[in-house]
C-alpha positions as CSV (number, residue, x, y, z in Angstrom):
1,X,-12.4,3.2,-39.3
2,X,-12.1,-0.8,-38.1
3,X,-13.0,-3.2,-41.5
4,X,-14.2,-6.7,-40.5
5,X,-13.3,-9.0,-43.9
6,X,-15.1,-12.7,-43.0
7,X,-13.8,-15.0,-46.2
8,X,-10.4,-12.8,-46.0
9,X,-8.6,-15.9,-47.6
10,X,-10.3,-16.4,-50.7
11,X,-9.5,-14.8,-53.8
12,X,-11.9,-11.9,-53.1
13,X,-11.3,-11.1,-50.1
14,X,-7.7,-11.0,-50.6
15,X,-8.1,-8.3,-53.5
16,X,-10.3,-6.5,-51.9
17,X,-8.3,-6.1,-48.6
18,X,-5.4,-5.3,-50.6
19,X,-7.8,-2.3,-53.0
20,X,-8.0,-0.9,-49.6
21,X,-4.6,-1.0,-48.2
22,X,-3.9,0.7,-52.1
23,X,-6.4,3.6,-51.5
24,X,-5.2,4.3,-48.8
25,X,-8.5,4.1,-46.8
26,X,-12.6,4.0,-48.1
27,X,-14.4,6.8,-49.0
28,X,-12.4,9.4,-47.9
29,X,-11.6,7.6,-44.7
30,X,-8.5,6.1,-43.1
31,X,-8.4,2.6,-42.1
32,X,-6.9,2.3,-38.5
33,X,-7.6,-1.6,-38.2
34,X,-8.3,-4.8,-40.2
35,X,-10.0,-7.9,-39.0
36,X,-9.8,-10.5,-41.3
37,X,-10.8,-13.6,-40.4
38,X,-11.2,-17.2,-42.1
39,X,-11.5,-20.9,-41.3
40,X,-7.7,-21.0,-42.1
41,X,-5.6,-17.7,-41.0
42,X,-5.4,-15.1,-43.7
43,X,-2.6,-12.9,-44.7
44,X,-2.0,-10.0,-43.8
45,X,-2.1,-7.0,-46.4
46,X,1.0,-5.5,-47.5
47,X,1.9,-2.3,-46.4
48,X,-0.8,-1.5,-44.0
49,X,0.3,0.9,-41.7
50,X,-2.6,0.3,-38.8
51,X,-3.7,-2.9,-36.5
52,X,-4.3,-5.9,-38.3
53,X,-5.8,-8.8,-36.6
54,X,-5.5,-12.4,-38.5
55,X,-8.2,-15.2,-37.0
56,X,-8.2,-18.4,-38.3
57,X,-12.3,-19.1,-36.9
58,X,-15.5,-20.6,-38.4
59,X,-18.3,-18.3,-38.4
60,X,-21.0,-20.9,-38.0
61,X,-19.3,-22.2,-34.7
62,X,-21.0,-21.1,-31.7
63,X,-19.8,-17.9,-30.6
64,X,-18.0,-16.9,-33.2
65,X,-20.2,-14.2,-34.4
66,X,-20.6,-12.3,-31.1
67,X,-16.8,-12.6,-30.8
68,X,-16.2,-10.5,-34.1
69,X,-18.9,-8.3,-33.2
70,X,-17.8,-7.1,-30.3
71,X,-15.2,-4.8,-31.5
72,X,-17.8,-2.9,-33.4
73,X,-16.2,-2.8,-36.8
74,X,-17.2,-0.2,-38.8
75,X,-17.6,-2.0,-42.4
76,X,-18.2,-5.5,-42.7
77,X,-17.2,-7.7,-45.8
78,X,-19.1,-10.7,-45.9
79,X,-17.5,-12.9,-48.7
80,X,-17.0,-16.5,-46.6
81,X,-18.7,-19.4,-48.4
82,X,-19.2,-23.1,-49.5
83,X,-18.9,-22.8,-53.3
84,X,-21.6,-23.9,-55.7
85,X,-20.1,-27.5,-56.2
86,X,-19.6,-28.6,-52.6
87,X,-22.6,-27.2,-51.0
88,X,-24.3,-29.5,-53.8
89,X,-22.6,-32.4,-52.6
90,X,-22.3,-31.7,-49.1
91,X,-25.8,-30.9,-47.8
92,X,-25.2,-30.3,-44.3
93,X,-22.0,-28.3,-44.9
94,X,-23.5,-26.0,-47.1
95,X,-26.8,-25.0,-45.2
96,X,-23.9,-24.6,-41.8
97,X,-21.6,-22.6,-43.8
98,X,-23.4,-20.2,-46.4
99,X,-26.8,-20.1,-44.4
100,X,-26.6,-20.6,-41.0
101,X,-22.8,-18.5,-40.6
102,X,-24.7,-15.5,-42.0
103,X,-27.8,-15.4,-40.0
104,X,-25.4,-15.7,-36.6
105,X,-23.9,-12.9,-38.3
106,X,-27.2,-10.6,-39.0
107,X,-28.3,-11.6,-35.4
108,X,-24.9,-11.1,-33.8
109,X,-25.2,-7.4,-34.8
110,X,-29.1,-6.7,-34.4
111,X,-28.2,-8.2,-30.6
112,X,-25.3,-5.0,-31.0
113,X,-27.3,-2.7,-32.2
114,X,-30.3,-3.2,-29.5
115,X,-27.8,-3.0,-26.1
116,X,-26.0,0.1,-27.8
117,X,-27.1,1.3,-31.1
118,X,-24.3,0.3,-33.0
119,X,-25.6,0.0,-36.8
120,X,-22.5,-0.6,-39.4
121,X,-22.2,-0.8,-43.3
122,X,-22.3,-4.6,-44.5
123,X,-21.6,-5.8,-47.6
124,X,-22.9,-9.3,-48.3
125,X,-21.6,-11.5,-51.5
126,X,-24.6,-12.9,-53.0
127,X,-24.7,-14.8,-56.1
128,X,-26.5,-14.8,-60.0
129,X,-27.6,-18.7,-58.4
130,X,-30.2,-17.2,-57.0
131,X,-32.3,-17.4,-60.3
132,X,-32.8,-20.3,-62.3
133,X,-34.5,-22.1,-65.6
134,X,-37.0,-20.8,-67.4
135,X,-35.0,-18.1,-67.7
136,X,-36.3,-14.7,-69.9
137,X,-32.7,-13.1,-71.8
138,X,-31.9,-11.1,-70.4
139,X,-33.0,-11.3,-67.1
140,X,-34.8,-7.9,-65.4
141,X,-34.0,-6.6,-62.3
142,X,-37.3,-7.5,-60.7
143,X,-37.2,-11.4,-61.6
144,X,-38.4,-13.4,-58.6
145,X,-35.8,-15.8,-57.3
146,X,-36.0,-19.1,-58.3
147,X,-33.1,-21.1,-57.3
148,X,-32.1,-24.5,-58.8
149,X,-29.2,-25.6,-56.1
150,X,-28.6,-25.7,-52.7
151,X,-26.0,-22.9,-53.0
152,X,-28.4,-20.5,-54.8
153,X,-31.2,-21.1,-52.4
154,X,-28.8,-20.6,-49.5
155,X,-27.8,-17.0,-50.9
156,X,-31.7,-16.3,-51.6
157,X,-32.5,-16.6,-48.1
158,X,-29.8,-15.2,-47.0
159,X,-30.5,-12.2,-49.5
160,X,-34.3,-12.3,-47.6
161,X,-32.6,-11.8,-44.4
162,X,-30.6,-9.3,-45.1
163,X,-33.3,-7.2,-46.2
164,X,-35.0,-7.8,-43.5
165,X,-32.6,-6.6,-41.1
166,X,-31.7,-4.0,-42.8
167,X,-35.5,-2.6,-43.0
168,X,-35.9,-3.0,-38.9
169,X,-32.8,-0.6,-38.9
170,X,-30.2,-3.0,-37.5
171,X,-27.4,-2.3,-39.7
172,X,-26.9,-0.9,-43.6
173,X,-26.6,-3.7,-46.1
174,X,-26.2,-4.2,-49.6
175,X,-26.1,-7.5,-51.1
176,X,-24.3,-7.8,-54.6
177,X,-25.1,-10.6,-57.1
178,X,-22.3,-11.9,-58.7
179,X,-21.8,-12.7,-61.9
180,X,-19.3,-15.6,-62.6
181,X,-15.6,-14.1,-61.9
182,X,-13.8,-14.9,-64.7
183,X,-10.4,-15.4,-64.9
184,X,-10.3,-16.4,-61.2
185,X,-6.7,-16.9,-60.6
186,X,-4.9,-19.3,-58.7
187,X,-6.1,-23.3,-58.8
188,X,-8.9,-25.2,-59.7
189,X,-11.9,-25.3,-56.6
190,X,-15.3,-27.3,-56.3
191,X,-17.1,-24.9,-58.1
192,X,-19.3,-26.3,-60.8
193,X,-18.6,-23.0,-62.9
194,X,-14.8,-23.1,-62.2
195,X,-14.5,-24.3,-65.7
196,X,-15.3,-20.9,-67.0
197,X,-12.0,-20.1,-65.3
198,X,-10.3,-23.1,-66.4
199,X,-10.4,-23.3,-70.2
200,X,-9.0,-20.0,-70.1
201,X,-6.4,-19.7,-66.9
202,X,-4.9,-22.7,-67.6
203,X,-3.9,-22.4,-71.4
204,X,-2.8,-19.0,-70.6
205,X,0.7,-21.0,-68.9
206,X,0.8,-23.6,-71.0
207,X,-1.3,-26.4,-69.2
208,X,-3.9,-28.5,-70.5
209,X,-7.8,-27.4,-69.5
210,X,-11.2,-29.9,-69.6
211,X,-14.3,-28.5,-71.0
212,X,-17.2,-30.2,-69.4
213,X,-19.5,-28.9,-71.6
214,X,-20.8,-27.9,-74.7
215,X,-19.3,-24.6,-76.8
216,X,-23.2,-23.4,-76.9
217,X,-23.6,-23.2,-72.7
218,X,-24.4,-18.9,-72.3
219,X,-23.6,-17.5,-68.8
220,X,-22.8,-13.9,-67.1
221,X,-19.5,-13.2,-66.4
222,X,-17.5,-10.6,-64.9
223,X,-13.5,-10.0,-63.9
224,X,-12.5,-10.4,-60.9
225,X,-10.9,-6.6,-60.8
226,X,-14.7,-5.3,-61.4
227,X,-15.8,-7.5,-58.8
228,X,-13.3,-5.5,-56.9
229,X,-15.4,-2.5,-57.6
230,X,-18.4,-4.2,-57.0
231,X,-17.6,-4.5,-53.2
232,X,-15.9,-1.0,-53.1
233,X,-18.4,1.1,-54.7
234,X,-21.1,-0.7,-51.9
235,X,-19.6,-0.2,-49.1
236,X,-18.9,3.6,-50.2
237,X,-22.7,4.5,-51.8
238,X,-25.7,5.9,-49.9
239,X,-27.7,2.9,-49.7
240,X,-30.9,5.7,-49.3
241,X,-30.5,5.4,-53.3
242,X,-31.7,1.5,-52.8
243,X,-35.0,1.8,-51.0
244,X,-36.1,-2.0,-49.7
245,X,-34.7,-3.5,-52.5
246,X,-31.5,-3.7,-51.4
247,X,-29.9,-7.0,-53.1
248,X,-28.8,-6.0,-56.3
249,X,-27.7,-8.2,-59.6
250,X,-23.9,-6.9,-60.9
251,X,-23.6,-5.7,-64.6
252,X,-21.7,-8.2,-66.8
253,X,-20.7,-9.8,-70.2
254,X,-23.2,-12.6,-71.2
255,X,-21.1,-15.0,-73.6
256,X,-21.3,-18.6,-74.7
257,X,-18.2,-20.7,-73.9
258,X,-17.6,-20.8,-77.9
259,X,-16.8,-17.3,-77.7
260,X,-14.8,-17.4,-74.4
261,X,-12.4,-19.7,-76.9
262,X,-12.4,-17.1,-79.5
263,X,-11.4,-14.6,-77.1
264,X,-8.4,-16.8,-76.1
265,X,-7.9,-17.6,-79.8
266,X,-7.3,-13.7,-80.3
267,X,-5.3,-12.9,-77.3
268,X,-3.3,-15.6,-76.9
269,X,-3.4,-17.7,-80.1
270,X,-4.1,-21.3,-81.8
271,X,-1.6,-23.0,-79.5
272,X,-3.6,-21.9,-76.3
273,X,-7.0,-23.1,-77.6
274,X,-5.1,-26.6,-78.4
275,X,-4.9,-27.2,-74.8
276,X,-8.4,-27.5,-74.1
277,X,-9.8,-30.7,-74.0
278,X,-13.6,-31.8,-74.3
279,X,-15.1,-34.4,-71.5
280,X,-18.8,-34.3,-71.5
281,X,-20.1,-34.3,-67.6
282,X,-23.7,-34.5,-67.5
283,X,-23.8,-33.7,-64.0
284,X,-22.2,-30.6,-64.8
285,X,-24.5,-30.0,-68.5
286,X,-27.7,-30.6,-66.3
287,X,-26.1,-27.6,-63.6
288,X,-25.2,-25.3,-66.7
289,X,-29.0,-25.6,-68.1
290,X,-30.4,-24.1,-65.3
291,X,-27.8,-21.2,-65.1
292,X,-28.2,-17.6,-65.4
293,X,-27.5,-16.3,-69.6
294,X,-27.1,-12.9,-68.5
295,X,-29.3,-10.0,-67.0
296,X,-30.2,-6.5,-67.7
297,X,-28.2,-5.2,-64.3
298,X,-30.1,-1.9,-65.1
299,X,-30.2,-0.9,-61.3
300,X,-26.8,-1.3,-60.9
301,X,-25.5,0.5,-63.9
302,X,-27.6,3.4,-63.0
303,X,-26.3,3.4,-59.8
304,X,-22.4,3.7,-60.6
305,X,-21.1,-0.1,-60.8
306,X,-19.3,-0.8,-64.4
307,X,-17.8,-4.0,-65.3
308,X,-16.0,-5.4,-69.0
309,X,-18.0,-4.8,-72.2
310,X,-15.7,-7.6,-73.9
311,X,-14.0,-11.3,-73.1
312,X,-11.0,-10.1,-74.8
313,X,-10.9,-7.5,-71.9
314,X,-11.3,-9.9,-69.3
315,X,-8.9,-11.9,-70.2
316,X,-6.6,-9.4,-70.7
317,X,-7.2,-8.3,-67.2
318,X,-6.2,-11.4,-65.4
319,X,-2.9,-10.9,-68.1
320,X,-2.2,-7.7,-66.6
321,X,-3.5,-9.0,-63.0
322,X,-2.1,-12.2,-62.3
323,X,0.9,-12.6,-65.2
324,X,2.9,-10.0,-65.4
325,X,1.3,-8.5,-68.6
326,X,2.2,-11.6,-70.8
327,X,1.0,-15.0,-71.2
């Protein structure tokens, strides 16, 4: 089995590559090569025994599609993406990277599968920005789209290509909402929800954290180890199971930042809460109105994919994750 991973540098695309290097294969299969592939050169996993190719390559550019495609990989991880922030800032740069990269994608393997038939598994990372205000709580599974950003419109059509694609019969795809990873580790990025992350990551080692907005804000969240799953469990499934509908929204935790801190509170103590500091950014507080509070996932559930029934458990996760077991 050949994986392609396109995003292999981020956070998720890391883990991921990594869960599969762990298991040793994916469903049942061994792994004989990795392609992972990012617009700055990813790692490669530890301990992989097979062929690991490393491409640092932007999958908007001309070409570049075709060029990963031509290998025939037999699972395809589609994770690579302007985040929410920046491809609100940057127009152009987020319609090139998070729209336009994934259609020469889709069309790179339909142009495949029509000269020889060849019809892989692809896993696409969508996004909960697909929907926005008015907002029913929680949200059903069959809510229209209504996206308030650039970023969340982007993943909506991309979403509407997918489906397409995959209902001519040019490949097997499966695109998974996600809810807001929380604890992501590592730094702060441009996302406009990084702050989620923030007032929690940060106090965790001792640093100071800003809270952009208020302690009421309610928004879906998930850990990045049941994202993880997410993207394991899709690329493993019978996708019969789907039908058309084959974009699905990700179970979750719905919580308001208020009791995000009293998760913190009870895992880590008063001293960690101390470090966050309030700055009001409207920019950010008109974003957050718009946001997702949390959605019934019902599909998803039913069809295997668990995530965190608690913050405390989330935080605890990136504890165990990404410190060693201890703050």
């Amino acid at each position: 089995m050949h994986i392609l991973t396109i995003g292999a540098a981020g956070m998720l695309g890391r883990k991921v590559t990594q869960r599969l290097v762990d298991d040793e294969g994916l469903g049942g299969q061994k792994i004989d090569a990795m392609t992972l592939v990012d617009v700055v050169a990813p790692d490669a996993p530890a301990g992989f025994a097979g062929k690991t190719t490393t491409l640092a390559i932007d999958l908007s550019a001309p070409g570049t599609a075709a060029q990963l495609i031509a290998t025939r990989p037999d699972v395809i991880f589609h994770f690579a993406a302007i985040v929410s922030g920046e491809a609100e800032a940057d127009f152009e740069k987020g319609y090139r990277i998070n729209l336009d990269g994934t259609r020469d994608l889709f069309e790179a393997i339909r142009l495949a599968h029509v000269a020889d038939g060849y019809f892989p598994r692809v896993v696409f990372a969508s996004s909960i920005a697909v929907v926005g205000a008015p907002l029913p709580f929680p949200i059903p599974d069959d809510f229209h789209t209504t996206p308030l950003t650039s970023y969340g419109t982007q993943k909506a059509i991309s979403e509407l290509l997918l489906a397409d694609y995959t209902r001519h019969g040019f490949f097997d795809g499966i695109g998974i909402r996600l809810p807001t990873l929380c604890i992501r580790p590592g730094t702060p990025n441009k996302a406009a929800s990084g702050f989620f992350s923030n007032i929690l990551r940060e106090p965790l080692v001792g640093k100071p954290a800003v809270l952009p907005v208020p302690d009421t804000i309610r928004h879906w969240h998930t850990s990045p180890r049941s994202a993880v799953g997410f993207m394991i469990h899709a690329a493993t499934m019978d996708l019969a199971a789907l039908g058309p509908r084959r974009n699905l929204s990700m179970p979750g935790l719905s919580a308001t930042v208020a009791e995000q801190i009293e998760a913190l509170r009870r895992v880590a103590g008063d001293d960690a809460v101390a470090l966050i500091r309030r700055e009001p950014d409207p920019a950010i507080i008109r974003m957050c109105e718009g946001w997702a509070p949390g959605f019934e996932a019902t599909r998803a559930r039913a069809l295997g994919f668990t995530a965190e029934d608690s913050f405390d458990a989330i935080i605890r996760a990136h504890i165990e994750d990404e410190l060693g077991g201890a703050p």
